[in-house]
C-alpha positions in Angstrom: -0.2 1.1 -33.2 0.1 -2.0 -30.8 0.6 -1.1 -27.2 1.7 -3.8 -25.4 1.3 -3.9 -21.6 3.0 -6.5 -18.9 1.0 -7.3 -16.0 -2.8 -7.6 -15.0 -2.7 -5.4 -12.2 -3.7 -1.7 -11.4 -1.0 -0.4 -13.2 -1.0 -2.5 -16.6 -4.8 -2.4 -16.7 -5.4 1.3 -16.0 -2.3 1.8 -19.0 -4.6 -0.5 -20.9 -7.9 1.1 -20.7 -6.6 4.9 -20.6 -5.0 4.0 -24.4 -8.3 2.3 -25.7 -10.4 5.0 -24.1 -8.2 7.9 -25.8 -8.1 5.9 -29.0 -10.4 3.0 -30.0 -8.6 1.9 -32.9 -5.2 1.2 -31.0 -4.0 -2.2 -30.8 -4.0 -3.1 -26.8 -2.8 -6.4 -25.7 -2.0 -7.5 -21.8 -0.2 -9.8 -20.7 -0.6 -11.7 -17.5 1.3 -14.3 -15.8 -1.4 -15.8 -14.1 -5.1 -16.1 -14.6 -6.1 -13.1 -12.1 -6.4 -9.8 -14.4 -7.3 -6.8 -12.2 -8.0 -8.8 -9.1 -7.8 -6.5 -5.6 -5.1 -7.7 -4.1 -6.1 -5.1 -1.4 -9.0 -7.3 -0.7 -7.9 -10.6 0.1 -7.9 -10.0 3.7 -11.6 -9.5 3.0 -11.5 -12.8 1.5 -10.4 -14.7 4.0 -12.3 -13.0 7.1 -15.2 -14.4 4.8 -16.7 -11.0 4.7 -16.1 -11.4 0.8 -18.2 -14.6 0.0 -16.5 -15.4 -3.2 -12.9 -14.8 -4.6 -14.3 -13.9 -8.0 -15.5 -10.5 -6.4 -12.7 -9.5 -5.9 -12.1 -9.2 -9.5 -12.4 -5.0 -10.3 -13.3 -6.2 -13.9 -13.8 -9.6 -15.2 -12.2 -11.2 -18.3 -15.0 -10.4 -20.2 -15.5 -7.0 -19.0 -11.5 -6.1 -20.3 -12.4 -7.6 -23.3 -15.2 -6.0 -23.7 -13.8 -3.0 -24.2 -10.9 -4.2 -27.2 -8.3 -5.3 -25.3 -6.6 -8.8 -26.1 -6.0 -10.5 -23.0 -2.8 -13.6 -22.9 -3.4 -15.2 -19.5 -0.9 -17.4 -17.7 1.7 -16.1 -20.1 5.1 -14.9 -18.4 7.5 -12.3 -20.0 11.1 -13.6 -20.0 12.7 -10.8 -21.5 12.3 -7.6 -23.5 14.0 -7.0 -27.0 14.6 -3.1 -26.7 16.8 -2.8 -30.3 13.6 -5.0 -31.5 10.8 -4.0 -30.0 9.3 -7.0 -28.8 8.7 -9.2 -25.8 10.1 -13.0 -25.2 7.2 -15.4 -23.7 6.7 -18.5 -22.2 3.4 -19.5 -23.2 0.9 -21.5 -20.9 2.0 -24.6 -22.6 5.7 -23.7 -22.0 6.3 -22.8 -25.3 8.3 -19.9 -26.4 7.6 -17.1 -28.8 8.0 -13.3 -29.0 5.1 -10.3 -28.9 6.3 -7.2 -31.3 5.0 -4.1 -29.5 5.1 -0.4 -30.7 5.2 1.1 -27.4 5.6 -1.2 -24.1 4.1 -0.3 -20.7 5.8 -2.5 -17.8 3.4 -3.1 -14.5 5.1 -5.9 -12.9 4.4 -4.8 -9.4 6.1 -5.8 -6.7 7.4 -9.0 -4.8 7.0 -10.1 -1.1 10.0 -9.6 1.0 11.3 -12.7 2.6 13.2 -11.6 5.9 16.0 -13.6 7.2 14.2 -16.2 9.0 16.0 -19.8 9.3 13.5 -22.1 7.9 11.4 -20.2 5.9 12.9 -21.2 2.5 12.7 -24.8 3.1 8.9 -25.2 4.8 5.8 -24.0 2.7 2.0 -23.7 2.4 2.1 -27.9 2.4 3.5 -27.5 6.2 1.3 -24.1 7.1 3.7 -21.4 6.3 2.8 -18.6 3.7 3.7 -15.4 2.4 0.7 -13.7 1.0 0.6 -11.3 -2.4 -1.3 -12.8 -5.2 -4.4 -14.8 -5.9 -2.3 -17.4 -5.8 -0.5 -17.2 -2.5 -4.5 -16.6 -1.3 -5.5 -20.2 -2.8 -2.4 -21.9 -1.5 -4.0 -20.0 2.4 -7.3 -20.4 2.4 -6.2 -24.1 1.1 -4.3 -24.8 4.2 -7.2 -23.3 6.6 -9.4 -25.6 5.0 -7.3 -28.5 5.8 -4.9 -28.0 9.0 -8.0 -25.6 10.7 -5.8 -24.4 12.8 -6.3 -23.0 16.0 -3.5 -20.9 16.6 -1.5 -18.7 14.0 1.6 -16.3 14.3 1.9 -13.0 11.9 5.2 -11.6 11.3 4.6 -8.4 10.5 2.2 -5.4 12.0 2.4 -3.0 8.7 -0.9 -2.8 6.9 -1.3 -6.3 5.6 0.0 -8.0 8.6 -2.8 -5.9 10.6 -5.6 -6.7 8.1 -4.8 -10.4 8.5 -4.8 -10.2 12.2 -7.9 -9.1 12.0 -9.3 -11.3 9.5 -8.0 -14.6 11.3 -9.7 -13.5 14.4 -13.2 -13.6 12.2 -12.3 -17.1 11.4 -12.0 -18.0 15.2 -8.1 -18.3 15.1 -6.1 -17.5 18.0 -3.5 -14.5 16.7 0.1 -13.7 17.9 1.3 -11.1 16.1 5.5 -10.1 15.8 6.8 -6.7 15.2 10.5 -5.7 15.3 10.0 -2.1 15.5 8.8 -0.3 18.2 5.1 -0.5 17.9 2.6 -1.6 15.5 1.7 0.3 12.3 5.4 1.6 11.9 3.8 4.4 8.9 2.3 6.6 11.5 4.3 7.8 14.8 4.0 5.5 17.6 2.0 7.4 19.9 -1.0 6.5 17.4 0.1 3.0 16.8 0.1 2.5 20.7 -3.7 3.4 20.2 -3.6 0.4 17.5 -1.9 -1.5 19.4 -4.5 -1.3 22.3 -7.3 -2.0 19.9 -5.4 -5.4 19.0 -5.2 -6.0 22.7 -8.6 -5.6 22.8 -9.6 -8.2 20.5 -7.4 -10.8 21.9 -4.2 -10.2 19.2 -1.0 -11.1 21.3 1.3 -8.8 20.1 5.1 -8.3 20.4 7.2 -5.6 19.1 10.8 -5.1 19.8 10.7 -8.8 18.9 12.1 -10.6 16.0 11.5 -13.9 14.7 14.5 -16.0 14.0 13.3 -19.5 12.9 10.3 -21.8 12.2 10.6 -25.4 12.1 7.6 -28.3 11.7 7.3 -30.3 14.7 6.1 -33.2 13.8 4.2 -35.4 10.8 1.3 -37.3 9.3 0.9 -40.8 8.5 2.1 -39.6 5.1 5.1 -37.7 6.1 3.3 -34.2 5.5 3.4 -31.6 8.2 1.0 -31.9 11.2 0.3 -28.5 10.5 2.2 -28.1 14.5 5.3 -25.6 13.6 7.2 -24.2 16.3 8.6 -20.2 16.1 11.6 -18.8 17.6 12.2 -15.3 18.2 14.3 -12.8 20.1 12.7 -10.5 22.7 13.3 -6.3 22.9 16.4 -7.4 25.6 17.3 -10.0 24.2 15.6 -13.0 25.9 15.0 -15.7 23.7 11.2 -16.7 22.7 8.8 -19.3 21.3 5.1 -19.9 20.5 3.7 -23.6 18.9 1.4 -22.6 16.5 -0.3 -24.0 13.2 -0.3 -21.3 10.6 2.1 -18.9 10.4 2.0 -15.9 7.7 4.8 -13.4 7.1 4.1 -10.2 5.8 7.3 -7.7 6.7 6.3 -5.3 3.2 7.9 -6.2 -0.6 10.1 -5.4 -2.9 9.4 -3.8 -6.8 10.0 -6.4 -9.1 12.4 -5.0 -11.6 14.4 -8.5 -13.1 12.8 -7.2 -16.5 13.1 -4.1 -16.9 17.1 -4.2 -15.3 18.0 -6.9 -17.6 16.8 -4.7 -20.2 19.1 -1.9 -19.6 16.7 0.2 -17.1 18.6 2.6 -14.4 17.0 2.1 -10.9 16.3 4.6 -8.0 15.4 4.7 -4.8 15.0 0.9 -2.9 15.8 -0.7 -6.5 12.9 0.4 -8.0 12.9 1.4 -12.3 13.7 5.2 -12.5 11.2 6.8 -14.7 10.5 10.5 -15.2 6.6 12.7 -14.1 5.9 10.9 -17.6 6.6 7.7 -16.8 9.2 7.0 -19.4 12.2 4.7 -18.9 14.9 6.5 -20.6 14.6 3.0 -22.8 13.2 3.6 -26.3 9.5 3.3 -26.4 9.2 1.9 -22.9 7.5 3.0 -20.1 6.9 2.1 -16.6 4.5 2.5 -13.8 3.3 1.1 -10.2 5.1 -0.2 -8.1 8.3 -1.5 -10.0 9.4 2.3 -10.5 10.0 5.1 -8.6 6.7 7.6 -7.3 7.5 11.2 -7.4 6.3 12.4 -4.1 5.2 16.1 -3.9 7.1 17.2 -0.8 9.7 14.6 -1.2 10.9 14.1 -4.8 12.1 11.0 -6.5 11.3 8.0 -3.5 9.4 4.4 -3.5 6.1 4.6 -2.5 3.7 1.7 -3.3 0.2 2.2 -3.0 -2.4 0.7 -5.4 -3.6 4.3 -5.7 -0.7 5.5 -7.2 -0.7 2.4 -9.4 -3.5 3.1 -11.2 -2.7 6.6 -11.8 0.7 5.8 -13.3 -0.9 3.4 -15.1 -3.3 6.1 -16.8 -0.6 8.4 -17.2 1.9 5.5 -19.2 -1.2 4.3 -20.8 -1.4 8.2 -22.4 1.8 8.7 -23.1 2.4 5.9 -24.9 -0.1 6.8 -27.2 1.9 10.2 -27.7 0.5 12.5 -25.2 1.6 14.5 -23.1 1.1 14.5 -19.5 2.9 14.2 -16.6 2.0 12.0 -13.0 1.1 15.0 -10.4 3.1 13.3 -7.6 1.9 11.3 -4.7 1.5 12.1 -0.6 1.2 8.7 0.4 -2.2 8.9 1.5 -3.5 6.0 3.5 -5.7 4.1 5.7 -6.6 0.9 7.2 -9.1 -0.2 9.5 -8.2 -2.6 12.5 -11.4 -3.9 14.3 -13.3 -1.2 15.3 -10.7 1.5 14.6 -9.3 3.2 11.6 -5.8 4.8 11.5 -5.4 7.0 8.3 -2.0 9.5 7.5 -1.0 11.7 4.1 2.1 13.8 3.0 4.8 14.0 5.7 5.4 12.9 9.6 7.9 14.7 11.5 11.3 13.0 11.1 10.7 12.3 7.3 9.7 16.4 6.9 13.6 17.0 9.1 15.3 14.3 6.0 13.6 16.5 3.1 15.2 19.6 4.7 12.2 21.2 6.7 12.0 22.7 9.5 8.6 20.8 11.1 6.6 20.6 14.0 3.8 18.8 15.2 1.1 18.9 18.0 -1.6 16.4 18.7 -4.9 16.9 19.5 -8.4 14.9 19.7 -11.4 16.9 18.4 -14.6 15.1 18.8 -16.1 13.5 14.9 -19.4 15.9 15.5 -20.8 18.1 18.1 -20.5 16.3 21.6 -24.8 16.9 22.3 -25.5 15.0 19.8 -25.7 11.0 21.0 -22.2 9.0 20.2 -20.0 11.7 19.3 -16.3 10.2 19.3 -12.6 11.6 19.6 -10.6 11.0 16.7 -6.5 11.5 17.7 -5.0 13.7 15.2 -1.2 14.5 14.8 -0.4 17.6 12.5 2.7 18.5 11.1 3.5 22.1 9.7 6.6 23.8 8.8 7.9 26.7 11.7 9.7 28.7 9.1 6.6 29.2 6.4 3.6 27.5 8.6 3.2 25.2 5.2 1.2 22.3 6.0 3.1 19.2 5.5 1.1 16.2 7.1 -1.6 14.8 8.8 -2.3 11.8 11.0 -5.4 10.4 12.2 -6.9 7.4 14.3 -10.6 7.2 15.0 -13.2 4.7 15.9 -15.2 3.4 12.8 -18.0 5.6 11.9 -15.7 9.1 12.6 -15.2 9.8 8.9 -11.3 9.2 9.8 -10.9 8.5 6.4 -12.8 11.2 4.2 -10.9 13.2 6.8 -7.8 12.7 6.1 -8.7 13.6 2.5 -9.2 16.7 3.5 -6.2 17.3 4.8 -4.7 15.7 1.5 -6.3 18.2 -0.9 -4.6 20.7 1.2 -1.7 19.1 0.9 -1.2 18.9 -2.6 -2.4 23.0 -3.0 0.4 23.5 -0.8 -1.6 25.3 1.9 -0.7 26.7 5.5 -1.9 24.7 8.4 -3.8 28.2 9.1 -5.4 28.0 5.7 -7.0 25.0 6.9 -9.5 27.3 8.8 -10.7 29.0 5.9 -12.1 25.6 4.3 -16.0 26.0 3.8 -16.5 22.2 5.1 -19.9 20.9 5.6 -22.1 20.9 8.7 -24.8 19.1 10.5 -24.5 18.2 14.5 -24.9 14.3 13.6 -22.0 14.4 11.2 -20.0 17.6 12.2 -19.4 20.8 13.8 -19.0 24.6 13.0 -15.1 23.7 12.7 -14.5 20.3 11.4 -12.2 18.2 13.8 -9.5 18.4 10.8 -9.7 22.8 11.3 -9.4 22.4 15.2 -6.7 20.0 14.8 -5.0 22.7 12.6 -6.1 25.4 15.0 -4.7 23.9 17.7 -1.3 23.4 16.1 -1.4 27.5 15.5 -1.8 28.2 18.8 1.4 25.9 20.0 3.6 27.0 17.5 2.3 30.7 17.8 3.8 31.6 13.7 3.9 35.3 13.3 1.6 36.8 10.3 4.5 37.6 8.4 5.5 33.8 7.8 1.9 32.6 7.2 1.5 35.4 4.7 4.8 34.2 3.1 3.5 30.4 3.5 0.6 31.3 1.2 3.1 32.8 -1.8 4.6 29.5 -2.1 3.8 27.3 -5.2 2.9 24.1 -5.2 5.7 22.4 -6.8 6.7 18.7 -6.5 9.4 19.2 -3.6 11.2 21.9 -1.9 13.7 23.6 -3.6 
């Protein structure tokens, strides 16, 4: 048996070491188009604050340590096509040559790509003038490279999702003066903006200029070196929420607006795609291609609440990964379904949400509301007790939990907590069920009821269900979406 895996992230390398854990005597090999084999590409923002001393921790594993445990590694080697009928892969080796991998089974983890928005200018300036997208190890080098050498002063991020918030945050470390662009309506567009306007205030806070509503519309280089290379001096143009016409000089400027699942392979190969263009596969992670199989985030996650959608996460990654990495061996089992849980931490604050907010719960065909609230992290007599703002959102008809979201200071538990209401979510419990939870207490850390079961008291008492429907709530099995 030779299992054959494309891509040295989470998903290839958890496929990888699921199918030499469950059999030692499988043939494994990965291939990897660069020389980064399960790197965290979550950490790089870590990396650059300098709160990460060296790029090679970042590495989950190192070489040796995949090898260690019977995988063959083929580094800097890119896939160029897939041979279904013949079961192998077409490569371009690191010397460009060309020759062809025969697999048994084939697990495909090529990720996902940056998104480039439609900004005049971007295609034609680079990390040589000071502009960067930022996804890989490489894309990191090609920054940190261009701190080193412009040390800029000033720097512009378009973008206010995770990544764009992590870097805002990071640059600030280095002493960099941070605008940051969003053309939504306020920062952190995955919870609802009454908790990204607390985001947004802790941005503020730290000296981030930030405008939403705004959208950038072109970056040119304003001027040269003795050698004809950019000054590092580019000049942005935007568009303001009415209209009015913006600009900021700056010397670094990042863009980070989300990305796209990379699926050239896989579609050239005869794969269907699903939701945002990602590779269709079923709870097994199959293809629908002979022998091939799928997982992270080039195909589709299979969302409890919500089906067949795109959600990537690293998270998931790894556990489609595991679940490919199985299968492919000839087992049996299925991926249990996501609830794209979440968090990040911005300064001194960390924002955190799972399973559903209101408007997505009224697309999947609930009918939802929500209340807010802001239970203090542990009992208030004990010194430096904290709010954390919580948002919940249950179901009127069967008082079904269906998601949480939460923003509190550092130090709150904001993220274990929304891990709580996680758990619940995947059991498919009632936002009154919540109270029954034995959680733990101590005044330092906690309370009698947790700020997650006040939260979930407090929606009760809004929505005022009648016993009938949270009886009824309780009956309901915990299946993937609603019916």
């Amino acid at each position: 048996m030779h299992l054959v895996a494309i891509g040295g992230s989470d998903a290839g390398i958890s496929a990888a070491l699921r199918a030499r854990e469950l059999d030692p005597s499988a043939d494994v090999t990965v291939v990897v188009a660069d020389a980064y084999p399960n790197f965290s590409i979550c950490g790089i923002p870590y990396y650059v604050s300098g709160e990460v001393g060296h790029w090679r921790n970042l590495a989950h594993r190192t070489s040796a340590d995949l090898e260690a445990t019977g995988m063959r590694l083929r580094l800097d080697t890119f896939v160029t096509d897939i041979d279904v009928a013949g079961r192998r892969v077409l490569v371009r080796e690191p010397d460009g040559g060309r020759s062809s991998i025969e697999y048994d089974e084939l697990v495909v983890g090529t990720g996902a790509l940056p998104v480039r928005p439609p900004i005049a200018g971007l295609d034609e300036l680079g990390a040589q003038d000071g502009v960067h997208l930022l996804h890989s190890m490489g894309d990191t080098f090609a920054l940190t490279e261009s701190l080193d050498r412009i040390r800029p002063r000033k720097a512009l991020i378009v973008g206010a999702g995770y990544v764009g918030l992590e870097m805002a945050e990071g640059l600030t470390a280095r002493g960099i003066e941070v605008t940051q662009v969003e053309m939504l309506p306020e920062v952190l567009p995955t919870v609802d903006p009454e908790l990204g306007a607390l985001v947004h205030a802790e941005l503020d806070r730290h000296g981030v200029r930030v405008h939403t509503r705004t959208t950038v519309t072109r970056i040119r280089r304003t001027g040269q070196d003795e050698h004809g290379k950019g000054s590092g001096r580019l000049h942005v143009e935007g568009t303001g929420q009415h209209g009015e016409p913006l600009g900021w000089d700056v010397d670094l400027v990042l863009v980070v607006v989300g990305v796209r699942p990379d699926t050239d392979l896989l579609v050239r190969a005869g794969a269907q795609t699903g939701p945002r263009g990602a590779v269709s596969v079923d709870e097994t992670m199959a293809t629908g291609l002979p022998h091939v199989w799928a997982a992270g985030d080039c195909a589709v996650t299979h969302h409890r609440l919500l089906g067949t959608t795109y959600l990537p996460l690293g998270t998931t990654a790894h556990k489609q990964g595991r679940v490919a990495g199985e299968n492919a061996l000839g087992g049996a089992t299925r991926y249990a379904g996501s609830l794209g849980t979440q968090v990040v931490k911005v300064f001194d604050l960390v924002a955190a949400r799972t399973g559903l907010r209101e408007h997505e719960a009224v697309s999947a065909g609930y009918r939802p509301g929500t209340s807010q609230s802001s239970p203090d992290d542990h009992k208030a007599y004990y010194p430096g007790a904290q709010p954390i703002s919580i948002r919940v959102t249950g179901d009127l008809d069967t008082g079904r939990l269906l998601g949480a979201q939460l923003v509190g200071a550092r130090g709150t538990e904001t993220a274990k907590r929304v891990d709580t209401y996680a758990a619940a979510l995947f059991h498919a419990m009632t936002v009154d069920g919540m109270s029954e939870l034995d959680l733990s207490y101590t005044p330092p850390l906690g309370s009698p009821w947790d700020a997650v079961q006040m939260a979930s008291q407090a929606w009760v008492r809004e929505h005022q269900l009648p016993p009938q429907q949270v009886a009824l709530a309780t009956s309901l099995p915990s299946s993937l979406a609603r019916p």
